[in-house]
C-alpha positions as CSV (number, residue, x, y, z in Angstrom):
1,X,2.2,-20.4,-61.2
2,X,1.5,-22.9,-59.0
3,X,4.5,-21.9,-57.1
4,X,3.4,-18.2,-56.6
5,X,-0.1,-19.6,-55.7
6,X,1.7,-21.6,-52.6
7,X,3.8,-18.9,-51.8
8,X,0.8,-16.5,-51.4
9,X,-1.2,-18.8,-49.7
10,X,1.6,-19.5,-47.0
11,X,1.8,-15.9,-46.4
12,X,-2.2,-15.7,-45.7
13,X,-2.0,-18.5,-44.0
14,X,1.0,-17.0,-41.7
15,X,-1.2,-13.6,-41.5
16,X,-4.0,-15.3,-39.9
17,X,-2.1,-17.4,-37.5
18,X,-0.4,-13.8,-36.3
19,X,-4.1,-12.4,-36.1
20,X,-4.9,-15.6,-34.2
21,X,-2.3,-14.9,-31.6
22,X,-2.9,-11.5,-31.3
23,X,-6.3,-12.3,-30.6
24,X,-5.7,-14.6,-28.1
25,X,-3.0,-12.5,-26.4
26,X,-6.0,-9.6,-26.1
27,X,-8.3,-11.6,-24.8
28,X,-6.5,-13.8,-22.3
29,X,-3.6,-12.0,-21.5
30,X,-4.5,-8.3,-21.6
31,X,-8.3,-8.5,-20.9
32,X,-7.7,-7.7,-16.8
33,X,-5.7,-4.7,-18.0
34,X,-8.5,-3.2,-20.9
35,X,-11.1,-4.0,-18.7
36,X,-9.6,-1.7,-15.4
37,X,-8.2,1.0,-18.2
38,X,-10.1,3.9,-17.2
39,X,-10.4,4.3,-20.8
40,X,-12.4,1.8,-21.4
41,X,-15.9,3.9,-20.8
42,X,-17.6,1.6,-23.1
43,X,-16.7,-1.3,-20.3
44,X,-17.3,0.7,-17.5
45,X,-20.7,2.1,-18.6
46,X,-21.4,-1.4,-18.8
47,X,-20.7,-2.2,-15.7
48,X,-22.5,0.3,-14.4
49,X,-25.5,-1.4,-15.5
50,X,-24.7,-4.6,-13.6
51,X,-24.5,-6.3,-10.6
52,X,-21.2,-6.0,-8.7
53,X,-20.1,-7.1,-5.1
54,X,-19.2,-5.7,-2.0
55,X,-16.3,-4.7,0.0
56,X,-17.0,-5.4,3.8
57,X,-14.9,-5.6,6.5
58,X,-13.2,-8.3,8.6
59,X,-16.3,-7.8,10.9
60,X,-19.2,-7.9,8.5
61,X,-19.3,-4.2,8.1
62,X,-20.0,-3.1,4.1
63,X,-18.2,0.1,3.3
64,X,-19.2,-0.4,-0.2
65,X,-21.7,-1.3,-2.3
66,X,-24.0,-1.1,-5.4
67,X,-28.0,-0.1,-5.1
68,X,-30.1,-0.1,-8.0
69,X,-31.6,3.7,-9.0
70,X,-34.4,4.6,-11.3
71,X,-31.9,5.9,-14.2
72,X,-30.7,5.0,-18.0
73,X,-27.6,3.7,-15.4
74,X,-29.2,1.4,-13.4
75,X,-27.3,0.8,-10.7
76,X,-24.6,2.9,-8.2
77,X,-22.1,2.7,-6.4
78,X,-22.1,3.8,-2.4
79,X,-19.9,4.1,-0.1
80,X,-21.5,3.7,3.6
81,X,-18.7,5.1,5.2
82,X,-17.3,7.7,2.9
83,X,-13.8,9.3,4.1
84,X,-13.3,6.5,6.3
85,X,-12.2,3.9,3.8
86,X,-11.4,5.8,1.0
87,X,-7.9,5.3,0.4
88,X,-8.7,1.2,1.0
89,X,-11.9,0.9,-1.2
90,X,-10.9,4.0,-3.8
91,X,-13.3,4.3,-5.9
92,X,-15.4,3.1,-8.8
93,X,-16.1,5.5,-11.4
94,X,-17.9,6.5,-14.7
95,X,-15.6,8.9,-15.8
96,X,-12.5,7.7,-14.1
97,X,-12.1,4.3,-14.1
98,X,-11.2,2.6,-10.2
99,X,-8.7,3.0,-7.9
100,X,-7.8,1.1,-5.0
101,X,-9.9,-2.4,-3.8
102,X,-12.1,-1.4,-6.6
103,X,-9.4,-1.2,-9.0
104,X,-7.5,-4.3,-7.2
105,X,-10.2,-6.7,-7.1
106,X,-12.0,-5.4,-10.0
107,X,-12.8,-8.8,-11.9
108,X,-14.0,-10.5,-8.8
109,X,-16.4,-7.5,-7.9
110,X,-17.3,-7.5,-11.2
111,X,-17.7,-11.5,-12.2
112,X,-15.6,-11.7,-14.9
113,X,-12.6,-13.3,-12.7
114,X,-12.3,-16.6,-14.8
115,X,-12.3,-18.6,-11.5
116,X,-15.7,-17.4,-10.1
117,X,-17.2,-17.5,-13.8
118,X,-18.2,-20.9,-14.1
119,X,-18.0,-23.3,-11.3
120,X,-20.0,-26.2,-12.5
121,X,-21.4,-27.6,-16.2
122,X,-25.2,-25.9,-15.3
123,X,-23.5,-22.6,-15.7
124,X,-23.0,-22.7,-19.0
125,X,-27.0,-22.8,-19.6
126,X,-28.2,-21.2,-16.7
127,X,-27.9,-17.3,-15.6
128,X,-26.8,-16.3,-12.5
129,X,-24.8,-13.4,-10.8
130,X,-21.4,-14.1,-10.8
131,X,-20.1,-11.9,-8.7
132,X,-18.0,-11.6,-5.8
133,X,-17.6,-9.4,-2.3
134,X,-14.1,-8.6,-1.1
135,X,-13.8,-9.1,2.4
136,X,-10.8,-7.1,4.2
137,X,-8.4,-7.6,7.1
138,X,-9.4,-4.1,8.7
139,X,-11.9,-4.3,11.4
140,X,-14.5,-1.8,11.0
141,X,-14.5,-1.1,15.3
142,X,-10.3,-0.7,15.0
143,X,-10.7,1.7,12.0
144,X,-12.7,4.1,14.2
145,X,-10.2,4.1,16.6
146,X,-7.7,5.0,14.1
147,X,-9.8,7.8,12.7
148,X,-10.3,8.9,16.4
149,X,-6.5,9.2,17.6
150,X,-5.8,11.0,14.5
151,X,-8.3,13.7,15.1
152,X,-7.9,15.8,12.1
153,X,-4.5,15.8,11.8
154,X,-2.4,15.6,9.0
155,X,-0.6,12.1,9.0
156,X,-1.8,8.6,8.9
157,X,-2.7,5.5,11.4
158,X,-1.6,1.6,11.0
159,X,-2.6,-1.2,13.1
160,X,-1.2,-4.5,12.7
161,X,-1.8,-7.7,13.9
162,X,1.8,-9.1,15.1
163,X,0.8,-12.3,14.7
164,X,-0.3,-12.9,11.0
165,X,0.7,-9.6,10.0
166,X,-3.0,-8.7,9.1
167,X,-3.8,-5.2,8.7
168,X,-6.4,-4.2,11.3
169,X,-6.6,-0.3,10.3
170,X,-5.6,2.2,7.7
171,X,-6.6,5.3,8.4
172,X,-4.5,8.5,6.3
173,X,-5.7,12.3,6.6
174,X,-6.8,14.3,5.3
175,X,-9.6,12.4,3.3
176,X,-12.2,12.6,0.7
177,X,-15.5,11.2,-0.3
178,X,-15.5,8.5,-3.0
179,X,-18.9,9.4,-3.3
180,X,-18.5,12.4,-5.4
181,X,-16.6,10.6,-8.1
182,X,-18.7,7.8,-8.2
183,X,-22.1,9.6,-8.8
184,X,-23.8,9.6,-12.5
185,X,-23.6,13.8,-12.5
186,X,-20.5,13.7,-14.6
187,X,-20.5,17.2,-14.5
188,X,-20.3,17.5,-10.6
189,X,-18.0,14.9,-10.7
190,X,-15.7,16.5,-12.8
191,X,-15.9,19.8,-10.8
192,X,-15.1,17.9,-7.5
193,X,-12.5,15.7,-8.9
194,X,-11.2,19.2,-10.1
195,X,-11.3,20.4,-6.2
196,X,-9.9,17.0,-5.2
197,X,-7.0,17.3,-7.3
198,X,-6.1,21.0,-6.9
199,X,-6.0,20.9,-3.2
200,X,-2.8,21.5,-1.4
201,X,-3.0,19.1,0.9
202,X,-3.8,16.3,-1.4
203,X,-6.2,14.4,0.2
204,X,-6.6,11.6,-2.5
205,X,-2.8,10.9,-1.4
206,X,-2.6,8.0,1.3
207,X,-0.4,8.9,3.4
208,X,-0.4,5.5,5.3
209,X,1.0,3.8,2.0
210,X,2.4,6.4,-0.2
211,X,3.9,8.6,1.5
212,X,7.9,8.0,3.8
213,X,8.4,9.6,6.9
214,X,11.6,9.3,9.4
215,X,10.6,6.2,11.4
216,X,12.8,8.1,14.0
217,X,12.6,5.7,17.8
218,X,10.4,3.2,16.2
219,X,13.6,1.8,14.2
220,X,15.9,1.5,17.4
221,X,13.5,-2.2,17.1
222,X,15.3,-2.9,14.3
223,X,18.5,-1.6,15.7
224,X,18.0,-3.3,18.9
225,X,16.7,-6.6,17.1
226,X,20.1,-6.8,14.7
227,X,22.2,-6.7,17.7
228,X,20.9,-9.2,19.5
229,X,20.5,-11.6,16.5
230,X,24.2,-11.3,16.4
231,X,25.6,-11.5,19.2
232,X,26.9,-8.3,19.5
233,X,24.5,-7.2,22.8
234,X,22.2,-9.7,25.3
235,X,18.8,-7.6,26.7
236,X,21.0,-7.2,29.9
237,X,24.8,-6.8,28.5
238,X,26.7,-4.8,27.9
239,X,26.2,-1.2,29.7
240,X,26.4,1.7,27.7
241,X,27.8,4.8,29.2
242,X,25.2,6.8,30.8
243,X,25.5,10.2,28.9
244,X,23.8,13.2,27.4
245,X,25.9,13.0,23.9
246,X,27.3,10.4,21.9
247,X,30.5,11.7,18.9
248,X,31.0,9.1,16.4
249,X,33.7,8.0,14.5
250,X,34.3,11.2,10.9
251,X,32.7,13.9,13.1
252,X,33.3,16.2,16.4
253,X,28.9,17.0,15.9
254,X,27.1,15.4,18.9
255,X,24.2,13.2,18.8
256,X,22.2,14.1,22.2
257,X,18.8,13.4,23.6
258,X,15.8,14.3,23.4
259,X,15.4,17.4,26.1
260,X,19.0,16.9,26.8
261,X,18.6,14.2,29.2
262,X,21.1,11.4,30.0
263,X,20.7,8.2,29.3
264,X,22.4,4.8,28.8
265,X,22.8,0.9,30.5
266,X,21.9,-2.4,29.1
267,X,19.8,-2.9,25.3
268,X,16.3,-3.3,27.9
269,X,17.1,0.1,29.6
270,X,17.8,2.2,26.8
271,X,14.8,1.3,24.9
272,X,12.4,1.4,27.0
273,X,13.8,5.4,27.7
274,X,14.7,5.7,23.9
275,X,18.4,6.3,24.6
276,X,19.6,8.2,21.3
277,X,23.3,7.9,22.3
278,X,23.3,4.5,23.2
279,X,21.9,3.6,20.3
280,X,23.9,5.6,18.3
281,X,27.2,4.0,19.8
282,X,25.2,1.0,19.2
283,X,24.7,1.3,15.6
284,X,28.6,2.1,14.9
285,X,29.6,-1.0,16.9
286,X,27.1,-3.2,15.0
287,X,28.4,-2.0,11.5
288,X,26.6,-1.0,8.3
289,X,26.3,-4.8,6.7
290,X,24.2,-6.3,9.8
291,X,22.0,-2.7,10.5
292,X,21.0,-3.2,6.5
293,X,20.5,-6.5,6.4
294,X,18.2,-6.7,9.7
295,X,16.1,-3.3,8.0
296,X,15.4,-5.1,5.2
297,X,14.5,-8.4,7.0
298,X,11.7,-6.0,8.6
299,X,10.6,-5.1,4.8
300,X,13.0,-1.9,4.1
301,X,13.5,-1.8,0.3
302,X,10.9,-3.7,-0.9
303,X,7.0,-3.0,-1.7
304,X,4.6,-4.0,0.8
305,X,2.2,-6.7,-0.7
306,X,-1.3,-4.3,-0.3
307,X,-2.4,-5.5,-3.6
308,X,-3.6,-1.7,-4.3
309,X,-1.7,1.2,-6.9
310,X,0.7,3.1,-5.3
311,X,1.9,1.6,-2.7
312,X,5.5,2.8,-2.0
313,X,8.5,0.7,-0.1
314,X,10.1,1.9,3.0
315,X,14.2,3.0,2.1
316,X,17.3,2.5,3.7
317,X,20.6,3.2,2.0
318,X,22.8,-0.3,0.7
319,X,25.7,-1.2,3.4
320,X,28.7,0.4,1.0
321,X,27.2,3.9,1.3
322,X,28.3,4.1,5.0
323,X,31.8,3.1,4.8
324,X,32.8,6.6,4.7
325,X,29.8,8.0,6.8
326,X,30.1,6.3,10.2
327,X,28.2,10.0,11.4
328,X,25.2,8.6,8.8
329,X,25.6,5.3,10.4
330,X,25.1,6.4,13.7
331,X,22.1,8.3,12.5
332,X,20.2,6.0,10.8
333,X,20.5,3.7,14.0
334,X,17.8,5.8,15.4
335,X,15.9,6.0,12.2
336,X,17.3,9.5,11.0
337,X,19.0,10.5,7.9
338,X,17.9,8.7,4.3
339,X,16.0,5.9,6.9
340,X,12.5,6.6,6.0
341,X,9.8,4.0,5.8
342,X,5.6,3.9,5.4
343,X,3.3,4.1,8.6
């Protein structure tokens, strides 16, 4: 009996210590990832009722933040600037959940990020707000700019600075208004989420960091920067033939130039026209191996760190996939074919 008594108890006992863990592993491990589960309403509604931070720009420009209204919600969320930011801040809402910054940074806009919860032995008795703004890269006068030069058109605008590789701007069209999903009409939201989500041209979609496009002249830098880094070309030697068409190597199909114009000399001369054929020759003559390797220096194949959903990696085919398609080669030496990459 006594036996069966132990035997029993060390299986309770065993029970519990697997509750125990479990418990643990929800709460410290998985909280982030319940809490930001759009989901989660009952978290969310309560959040909605609660302080939470800002997300201002590099120059002290808030493009959003959380006012307190006269309703059983107490407070909402804004968005100064609307279609500007949206695809940076996302959005914070009721029946959705967040996206974006809001999604990203959600504990530390909210105050329950462990680090900013209790910074000294008074906080454990005394209230205070805990939360935290998020302060961006992106300057709010640079931004403009961006929305400016784009002028309505479809496509997307990134400035970076080349020294500490900070973004400056992030601009994508077409745009929406976080706005309309963050409001307490749930009904209205659901009916512009709806529209949002049904529209052709997918304006929820950044197309700064998740969509590719052909990086087309813009990767004869990376071209021009593998060549030099080994050897194969100084900015002033060799010449390349000054030409109209360039025939690689598995093909009689010309590569030509843009209008049809001539073009050629040192590495200095033919970028600064965007030679296509000198390039071209240049790629073949470099090889596959060193054109790969200096694309992915630059961040091909890999996700950019944005620290936001969907963020998609720029692509460039591994070095063995050319050896039997020098003509692909030559290509993707002016940022053709499978090169594609992220504004």
């Amino acid at each position: 009996m006594n036996l069966r008594i132990r035997r029993i108890t060390g299986v309770l006992l065993g029970l519990y210590a697997l509750l125990l863990i479990q418990l643990n592993f929800v709460q410290l491990v998985k909280d982030d990832e319940y809490r930001s589960n759009p989901a989660n309403t009952r978290d969310v509604v309560r959040q909605f009722s609660e302080p939470r931070g800002s997300i201002v720009t590099a120059d002290g420009v808030v493009v959003a933040q959380t006012v307190d209204v006269d309703t059983q919600l107490e407070r909402l969320r804004q968005y100064p600037y609307a279609e500007l930011y949206s695809h940076i801040t996302g959005y914070f809402s009721l029946n959705y959940g967040a996206t974006g910054i809001e999604s990203a940074f959600n504990s530390q806009l909210a105050g329950t990020d462990r680090q900013i919860d209790i910074k000294s032995l008074s906080d454990l008795f005394v209230e205070r707000t805990r939360t935290a703004d998020v302060h961006l890269t992106i300057e709010h006068s640079v931004q403009r700019i961006a929305e400016a030069a784009m002028a309505e058109r479809n496509g997307a605008a990134v400035a970076i600075d080349t020294q500490t590789g900070a973004i400056l701007a992030m601009y994508s069209w077409p745009t929406y208004d976080p706005g309309l999903l963050s409001t307490h009409d749930l009904s209205q939201a659901a009916d512009d989420r709806f529209a949002l989500v049904t529209d052709p041209q997918n304006p929820m979609r950044s197309r700064a960091f998740q969509e590719r496009y052909p990086p087309g002249s813009t990767f004869k830098v990376v071209t021009s920067a593998a060549a030099l880094e080994t050897g194969l070309v100084t900015p002033t030697e060799p010449e390349f033939a000054v030409t109209d068409q360039y025939v690689a190597p598995q093909t009689d199909r010309p590569i030509t130039n843009f209008g049809q114009s001539t073009c050629g000399g040192n590495l200095t001369e033919m970028l600064r026209v965007s030679c296509n054929t000198g390039f071209a020759e240049l790629g073949i003559q470099l090889g596959a191996d060193a054109l790969v390797a200096m694309a992915e220096a630059f961040g091909f194949n890999s996700t950019p760190h944005l620290e936001i959903d969907g963020v998609v990696e720029s692509v460039i085919p591994d070095a063995g996939f050319y050896d039997d398609n020098l003509p692909l080669l030559a290509q993707s030496a002016i940022g053709q074919f499978e090169v594609a990459s992220t504004p």
